[in-house]
Structures are given as C-alpha cells and as structure tokens.
N, C-alpha and C positions, 0 to 999 in steps of 0.2 A: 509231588515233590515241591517244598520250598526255598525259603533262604536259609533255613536251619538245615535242612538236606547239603546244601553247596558248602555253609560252615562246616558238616560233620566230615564231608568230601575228603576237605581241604585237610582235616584232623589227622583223620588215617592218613595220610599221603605224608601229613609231616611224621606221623609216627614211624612208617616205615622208612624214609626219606634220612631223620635221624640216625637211625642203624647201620643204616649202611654209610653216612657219611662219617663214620666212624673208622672204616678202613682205610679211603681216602686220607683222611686227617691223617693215618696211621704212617700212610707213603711221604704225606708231605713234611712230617717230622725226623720220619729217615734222610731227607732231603733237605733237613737242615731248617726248615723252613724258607727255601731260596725261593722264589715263584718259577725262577728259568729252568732250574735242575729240577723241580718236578714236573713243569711240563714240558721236560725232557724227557724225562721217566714215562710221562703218557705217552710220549710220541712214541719210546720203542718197548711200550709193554702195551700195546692197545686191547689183546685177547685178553691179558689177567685183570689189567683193568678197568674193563666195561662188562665183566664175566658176571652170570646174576650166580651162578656155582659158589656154593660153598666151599671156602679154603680152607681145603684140611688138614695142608702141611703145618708141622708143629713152628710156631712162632719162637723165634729167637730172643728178639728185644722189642717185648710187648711195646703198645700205644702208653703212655706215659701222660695222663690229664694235669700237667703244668699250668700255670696261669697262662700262658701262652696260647697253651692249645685250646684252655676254654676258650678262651676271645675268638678265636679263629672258628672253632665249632661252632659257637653263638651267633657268630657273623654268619657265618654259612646259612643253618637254621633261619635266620631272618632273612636273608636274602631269599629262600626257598620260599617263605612265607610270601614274600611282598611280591614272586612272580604268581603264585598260585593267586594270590588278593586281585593284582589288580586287574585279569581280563573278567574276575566276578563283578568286582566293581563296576566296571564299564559296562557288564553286561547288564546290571542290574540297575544305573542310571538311565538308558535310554530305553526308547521301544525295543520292546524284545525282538529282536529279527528271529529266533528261533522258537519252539517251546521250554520250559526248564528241562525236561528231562531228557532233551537230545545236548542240550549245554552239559546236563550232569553227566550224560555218557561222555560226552567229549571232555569235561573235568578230571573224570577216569584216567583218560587215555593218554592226557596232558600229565597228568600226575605219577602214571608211570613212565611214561618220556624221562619224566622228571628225576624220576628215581634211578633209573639206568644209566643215566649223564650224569649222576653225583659224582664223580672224580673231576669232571670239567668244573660242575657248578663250584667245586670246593678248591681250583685253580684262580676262577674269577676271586672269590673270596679272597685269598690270598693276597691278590693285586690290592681290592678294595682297604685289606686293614692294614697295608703296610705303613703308608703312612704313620698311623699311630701307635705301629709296633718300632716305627725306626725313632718316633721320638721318645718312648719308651724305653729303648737300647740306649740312647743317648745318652739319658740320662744315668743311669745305671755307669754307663762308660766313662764320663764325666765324672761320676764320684768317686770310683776307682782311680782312674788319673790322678785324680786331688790327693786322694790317699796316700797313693804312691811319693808324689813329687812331695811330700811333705816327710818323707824319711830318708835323709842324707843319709842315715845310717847302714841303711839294708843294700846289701849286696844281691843285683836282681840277676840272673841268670837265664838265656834267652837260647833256647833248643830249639832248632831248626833243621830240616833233612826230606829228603822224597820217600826213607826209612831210616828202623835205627833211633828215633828222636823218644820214643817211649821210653823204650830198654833205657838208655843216655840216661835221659831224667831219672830213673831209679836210682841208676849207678850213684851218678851224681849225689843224688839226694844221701843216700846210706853212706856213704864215704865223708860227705860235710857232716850230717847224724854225730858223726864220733867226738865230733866237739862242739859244734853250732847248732843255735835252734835252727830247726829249716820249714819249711813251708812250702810244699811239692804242690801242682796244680794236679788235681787228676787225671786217669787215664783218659775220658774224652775230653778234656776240659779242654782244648788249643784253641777256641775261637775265641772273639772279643767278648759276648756275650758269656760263654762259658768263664773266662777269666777273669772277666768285671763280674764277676758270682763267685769266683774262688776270692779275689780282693777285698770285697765288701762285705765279704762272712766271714771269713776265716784270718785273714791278715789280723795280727796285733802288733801291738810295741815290743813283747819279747819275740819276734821273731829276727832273725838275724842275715837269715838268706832268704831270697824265695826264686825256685826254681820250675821255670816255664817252659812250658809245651807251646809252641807259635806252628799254627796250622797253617794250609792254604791250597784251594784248588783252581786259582787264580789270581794274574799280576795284581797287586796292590795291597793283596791280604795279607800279606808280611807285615808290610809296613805299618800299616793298622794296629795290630796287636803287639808291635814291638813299642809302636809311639803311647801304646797302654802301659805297655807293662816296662817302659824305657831301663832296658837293661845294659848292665855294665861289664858283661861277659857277654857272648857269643858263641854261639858253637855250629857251625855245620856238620851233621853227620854223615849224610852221604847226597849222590843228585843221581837220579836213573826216573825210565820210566813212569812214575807212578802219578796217579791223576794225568794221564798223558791225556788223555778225553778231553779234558777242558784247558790243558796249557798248552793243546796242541805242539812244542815241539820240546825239545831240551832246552834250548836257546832260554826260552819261557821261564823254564823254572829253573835255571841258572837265575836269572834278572830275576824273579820273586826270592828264591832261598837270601840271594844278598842283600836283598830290601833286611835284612836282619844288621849287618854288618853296615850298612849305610846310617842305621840309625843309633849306631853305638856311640857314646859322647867320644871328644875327641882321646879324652885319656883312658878309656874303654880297653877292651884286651879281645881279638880276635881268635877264635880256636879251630883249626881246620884239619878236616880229614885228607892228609895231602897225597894217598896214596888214591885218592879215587880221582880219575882224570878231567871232569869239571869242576873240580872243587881247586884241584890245584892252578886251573888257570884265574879263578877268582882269587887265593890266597896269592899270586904271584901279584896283582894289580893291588895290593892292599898295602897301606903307610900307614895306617893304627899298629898299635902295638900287638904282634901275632904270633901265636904260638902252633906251632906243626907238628904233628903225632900222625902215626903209622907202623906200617912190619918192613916196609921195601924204602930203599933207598935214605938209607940213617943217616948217613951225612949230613943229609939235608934238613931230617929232621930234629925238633926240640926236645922230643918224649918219644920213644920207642919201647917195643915189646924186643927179647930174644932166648933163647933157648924156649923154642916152646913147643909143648906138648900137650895133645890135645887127646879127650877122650870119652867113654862113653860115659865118664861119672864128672867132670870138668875139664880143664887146664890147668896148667900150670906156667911159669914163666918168668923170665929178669926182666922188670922196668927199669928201665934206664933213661937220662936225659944229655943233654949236650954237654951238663960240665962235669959230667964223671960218679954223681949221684947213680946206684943203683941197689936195689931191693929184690928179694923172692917173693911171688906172690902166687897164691891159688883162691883159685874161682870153681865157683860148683855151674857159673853160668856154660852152657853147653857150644861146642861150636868155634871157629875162628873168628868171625864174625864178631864175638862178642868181645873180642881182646879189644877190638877198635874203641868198641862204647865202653870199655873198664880204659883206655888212654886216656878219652874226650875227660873222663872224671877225673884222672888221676892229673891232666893241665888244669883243671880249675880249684884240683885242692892245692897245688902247687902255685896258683897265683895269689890264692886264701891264706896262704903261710903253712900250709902242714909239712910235717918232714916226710921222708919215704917211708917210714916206720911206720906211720899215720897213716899215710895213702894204702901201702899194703895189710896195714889190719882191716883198713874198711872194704877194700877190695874181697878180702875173705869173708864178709859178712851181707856182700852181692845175695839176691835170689832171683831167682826165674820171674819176671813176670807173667801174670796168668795168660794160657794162649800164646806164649811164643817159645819157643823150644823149649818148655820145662817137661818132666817127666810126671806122669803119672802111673803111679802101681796099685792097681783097682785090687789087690789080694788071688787073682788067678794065677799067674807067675807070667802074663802077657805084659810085655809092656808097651804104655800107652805114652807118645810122642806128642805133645799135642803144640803144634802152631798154627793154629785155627783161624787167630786176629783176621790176618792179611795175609796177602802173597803178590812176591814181583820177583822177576825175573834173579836178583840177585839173591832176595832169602829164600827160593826155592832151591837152587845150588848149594845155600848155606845147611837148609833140612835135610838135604838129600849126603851130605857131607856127613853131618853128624849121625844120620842112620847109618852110612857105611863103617861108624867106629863099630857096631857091635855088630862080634865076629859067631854069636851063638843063634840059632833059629832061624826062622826066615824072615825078612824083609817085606810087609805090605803096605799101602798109601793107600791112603781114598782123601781123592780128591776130584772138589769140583772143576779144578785148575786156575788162572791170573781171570783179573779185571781192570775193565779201567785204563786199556793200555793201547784204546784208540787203535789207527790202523795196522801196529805192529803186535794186534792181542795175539791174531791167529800163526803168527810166524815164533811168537814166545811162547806159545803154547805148544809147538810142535818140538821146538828144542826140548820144552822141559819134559814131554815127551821122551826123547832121548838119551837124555840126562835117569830119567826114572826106569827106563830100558836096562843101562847098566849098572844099576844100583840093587833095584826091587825084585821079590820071587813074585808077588802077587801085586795086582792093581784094580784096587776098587773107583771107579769111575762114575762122577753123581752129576745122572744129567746126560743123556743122549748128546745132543746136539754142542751147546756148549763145548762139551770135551773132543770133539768130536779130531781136533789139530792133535792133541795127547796121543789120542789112538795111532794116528798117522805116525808119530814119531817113533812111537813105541813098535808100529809095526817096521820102521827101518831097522830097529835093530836087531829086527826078526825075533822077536820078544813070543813067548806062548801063546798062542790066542785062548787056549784054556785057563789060562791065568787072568785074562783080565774080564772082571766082572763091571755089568755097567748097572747105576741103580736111579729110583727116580730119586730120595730124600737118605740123611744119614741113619734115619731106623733100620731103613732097608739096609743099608750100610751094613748096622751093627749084625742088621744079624747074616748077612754073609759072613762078617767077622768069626762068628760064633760058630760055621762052619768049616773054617780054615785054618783058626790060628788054633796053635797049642802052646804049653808055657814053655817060655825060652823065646816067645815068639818076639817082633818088634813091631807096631802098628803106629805108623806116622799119620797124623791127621792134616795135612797140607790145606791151608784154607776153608773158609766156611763162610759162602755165599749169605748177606745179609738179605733179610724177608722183603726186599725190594728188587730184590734179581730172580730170575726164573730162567727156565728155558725159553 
C-alpha cells in the first residue's frame, strides 16, 4: 500500500459520504435551512437519523437541488474532504509511527465514522456557510425592498395568522382578480427569502396589488417580512396554537402576529378577526385605522356574515357591514371556517373601492385551495375530503364539522393527528380524539406511537375498537381504505406528516 492507496481510501469514502449527505441536506431544507431547527430535528429523530437502513417510505416533498442547496452540499463535500486530507497529511509528513497499512485500515474505519455522522457533519456545514448565505439573502432582500419602496402606486396586502393566512390569500387575491391586476405570493412562499424571489421575479409595473403571505415560527419574523414587503393593509386571521414548539406560549405569537400591524404606515388600514379572543384583545389596543369582521357579536362589528347555511356542497350567506350595505353570496368554499377568510377579503375589497356587487361576484368565483378542505371525486362514488396541508387544534373541529354535513354513508379519517403544539400536542390530541369519537364510523390511525392520545380519546367515548385501524404509512392507509369504504362513502384525510416527522 501506498499514497495512491490512502488517495483511492479517501475517493470511495467521498463517494459514498456524497449519497448519503444527500438526505441530510434533504432534512435541513425541510428545516428551512435554519441550523437550530435542524439540529433540533437531530436531537429528537436521532434513530432515523443516524439509521444506515434504507428509507422506504414514499417521499412527500422531494430534495429540491436550488442554488442554495448546492453550496451547502458543496460545503459539506469539502469539509468531508479536508477531515479525511488532513490526518493523511500529517501522517505522511512526519516519521511514520505506524505501518501504511494499519493507517489504511484505520482510514477505513475513519471513513465510515465519517459516513454514519453525515447528518452532524452536514449541521456543522450549515453553521460554516451561513455567513455567506445571509449575505446572499441580503442582497436579494435589499432589492426587493428597493423595488417595492419605489411603487407608491401598489396596494401591498399583508396576511398574517397561526391559520387560515393561505386560504385569506386566495380569497383575497380572486375577489381583487375581478377588476385589479394582482400578484399573489405563493403557497409556501411567506418567508423573506421566499418573497424577495416572488418581488424580484414576478412583480412589474402592471401590477396593481400584491398580496402576502407573512410567515413566522419566531418573535421578530413578522417584522422582517413586513418591513420587506411594507404593506398597506393588514390582516390577521386567527392566533391559536400553532408553531407553539418554538413560540413557546400564546403571549408569543400574539407579540409576533402584531409585529404585522406595528409596521403598517400610519395611514394603513388594520383588518381583524374579532371573533377570535386574542385577536380581539390586539384589535382593542389598535388607533390605525381598523376594520372588524366576524359571525358573533355584530354590533361591534364592521363586516359581518348572517343568514348562514352551510353544507356539504358550500355556503351560503348575507354580507353585511355597519352602514346598511348588504349582499347574497355563495361559496363552494367548504366549512364555517371559511366565511371568516371570505369576510377578511370582502374588508379589503371594500377598502379598495368595490361595491357589494363586486365583493359577492368574486366571492362566487372562491376555490378550495389544494389540501385544505376541498373535495376530491377519484370516479368510485367515495368521497375524498382531503385537508392534508396542516392540522391544529381549531381546523380539525372545522374538518370534522364539515364531514358531519354529509348525512349519506359512513364517515372515515386517517390521520396521523396535530404537531407542533409543544406541551399541549398530547392533551389536543386526545380532545381531537373525541371530537372524531362523535363524528366518525371508522378511524384510520398512521403511526402507532404518535397517535397514540387519539386512541385514548376515542376510547372515552367508548368508540368500536374494531373500527379503528392503526397503519405504519398512507399506502397502508389506502389500502385499508379499499377494504371498508364503499360508494356513498366519505374519507377525510386530516393531516399529512411531512418527510421530517416519524414515529
């Protein structure tokens, strides 16, 4: 054995070392690319991984080679090089204290170390290129801004909520549609990065609105993406659990959702969902100009829903506002739930100028966004529910609602159940439990362990133990599916664990 021996070592080790940092990369872009929330993610997935097993559950939202991610692979890559390089180096400058071919078996032995710890090695990497990934962002953010501040003319629109903020955005966007150019940010697009990429590509001169998605799963992140995309309108949709893992309490994301509303110029227009009770204690501390929508307590409110009728094919309903303006309107959007985010739009076409005539044709021209309670009819005569996106505590009650309109066949769920919800996951998971108790004939349950608060709840309500089936992945799922449901039937798909969650 020579030094072409220890070069060749060192080859295969990167070759193999390569592949597998491939999945790694895969988690830390699920993670945003955050360095803390994925080696968050190592800390409480340590058996998937450091697992050398091949993963053979079906992938969701593949690995995605962005310019982003190459740098980051590249960096990895080379960092894996320069550990493997230099105890060669050093061994090969001085007297050899060993023979070569007891160093090349230890090179070995080094080199699979090396390979098994690729998820750590591609955490440090992380750290290393951030630097020159945040002045990278910067840049990009910086030109965006400039873009922005240089159109008095555009009417920015700034969606904000712990749920609810997608759906909004749609609404929103299809109701202004009917007479303004608009410019929607996409469905993941709410970070600064995502939106300095929606600004810098897509914004022109004819646009006329541009309607934001403002993410955040910690204090400050509001503010960030609002002082980007400095909008002139506001909206909070709702504030509950969600991201409670990293806001730790409500308090939290109370004080983040209104980093939204703090950075609205002084002549700005605030829009508040004041039927949900931390939203109204922010819309009461507000002296911007504020607009209040809801179903409970009209008085009080600017925009309200009433006469409403809800079902298993839409709603129906009278919008009305405080000086006597009101309209019939239908929505094929499913749900009560959804009246809120057709109000949120129907204030900011009313501060845009539209009449009710306006507001209720686009109202009618609403769709489901994909993944939250729209329906699917695959041609079996089953129908498929699907609100797969997310799930929290208040749009599981909202699913579980709209499966109770249809009064023909049985009733089944599969679901993994909530995330995300910090120390109160396994006490909302046992409600919803409950909740799916009095609702459902059948319960598919993905995931032993995880669901395991579901079970508990379900069996309070002394629910069938033969009804509920537990599976490890949604194939399995489907094909329980295939032996229960028949047509007529209704199959709710309640959440859908992203490829970064496990048992």
């Amino acid at each position: 054995m020579d030094i072409y021996s220890i070069i060749l070592i060192i080859a295969v080790s990167i070759i193999f070392i390569s592949k597998r940092s491939k999945y790694a990369l895969h988690m830390v872009q699920l993670e945003g690319y955050i360095p803390e929330d994925y080696k968050r993610w190592l800390d409480n997935n340590k058996d998937k991984a450091y697992s050398l097993k091949e993963n053979n559950q079906p992938i969701k939202k593949p690995l995605t080679f962005t310019q982003r991610a190459r740098r980051l692979y590249n960096t990895n890559i080379v960092l894996n090089i320069i550990i493997l390089l230099v105890p060669s180096i050093i061994y090969l400058s001085f007297d050899r204290i060993m023979t070569i071919y007891i160093y090349g078996f230890l090179l070995l032995i080094f080199g699979y170390i090396l390979y098994k710890i690729q998820p750590l090695i591609m955490y440090i990497s992380t750290i290393i290129i951030k630097p020159v990934e945040d002045k990278i962002n910067m840049g990009f953010y910086v030109n965006a801004q400039e873009k922005i501040k240089a159109r008095d003319d555009l009417n920015v629109i700034g969606i904000t909520g712990s749920f609810g903020k997608t759906s909004t955005k749609f609404i929103v966007s299809t109701i202004l549609s009917q007479k303004l150019n608009v410019l929607t940010s996409p469905e993941s697009y709410n970070t600064p990065m995502g939106l300095s990429k929606v600004i810098n590509n897509d914004l022109n001169q004819d646009h006329e609105v541009f309607v934001a998605e403002l993410g955040a799963r910690l204090i400050g992140e509001i503010r960030e993406v609002a002082v980007l995309v400095q909008p002139k309108i506001g909206i909070i949709t709702n504030i509950g659990p969600a991201h409670i893992e990293t806001f730790k309490n409500i308090e939290n994301i109370m004080k983040t959702k209104y980093e939204l509303i703090d950075e609205l110029p002084t002549d700005g227009v605030a829009i508040f969902n004041y039927d949900n009770e931390y939203i109204k204690k922010l819309a009461d501390k507000t002296f911007k100009e504020k607009i209040l929508y809801g179903l409970e307590d009209t008085d009080s409110l600017n925009m309200y829903a009433d006469n409403i009728v809800v079902s298993q094919f839409g709603s129906t309903f009278t919008l009305k506002d405080d000086e006597g303006n009101s309209v019939e309107c239908k929505t094929k959007l499913l749900g009560k739930h959804n009246i809120y985010n057709i109000l949120a739009g129907a204030c900011v076409a009313k501060v845009l100028g539209f009449t009710f005539d306006e507001i209720s044709f686009g109202i009618s021209k609403t769709e489901p966004v994909d993944h939250r309670l729209n329906i699917i009819n695959p041609g079996t005569g089953i129908i498929i529910i699907d609100d797969a996106f997310n799930s929290n505590p208040i749009g599981t009650k909202a699913a579980l609602d709209v499966l109770s309109q249809f009064k023909e066949g049985k009733k089944i769920i599969v679901t993994p159940g909530m995330i995300e919800l910090g120390e109160m996951e396994e006490s909302a998971n046992r409600e919803f439990g409950v909740n799916i108790g009095k609702v459902c004939d059948y319960v598919i349950l993905v995931g032993e362990k995880r669901t395991e608060p579901i079970y508990e709840g379900l069996m309070e309500t002394n629910f069938n133990k033969d009804n509920i089936f537990i599976v490890n992945n949604l194939e399995e799922a489907s094909e329980q599916i295939g032996k229960i449901a028949r047509p007529k039937d209704v199959v709710l798909f309640e959440n859908d664990l992203p490829d970064n969650y496990t048992e």
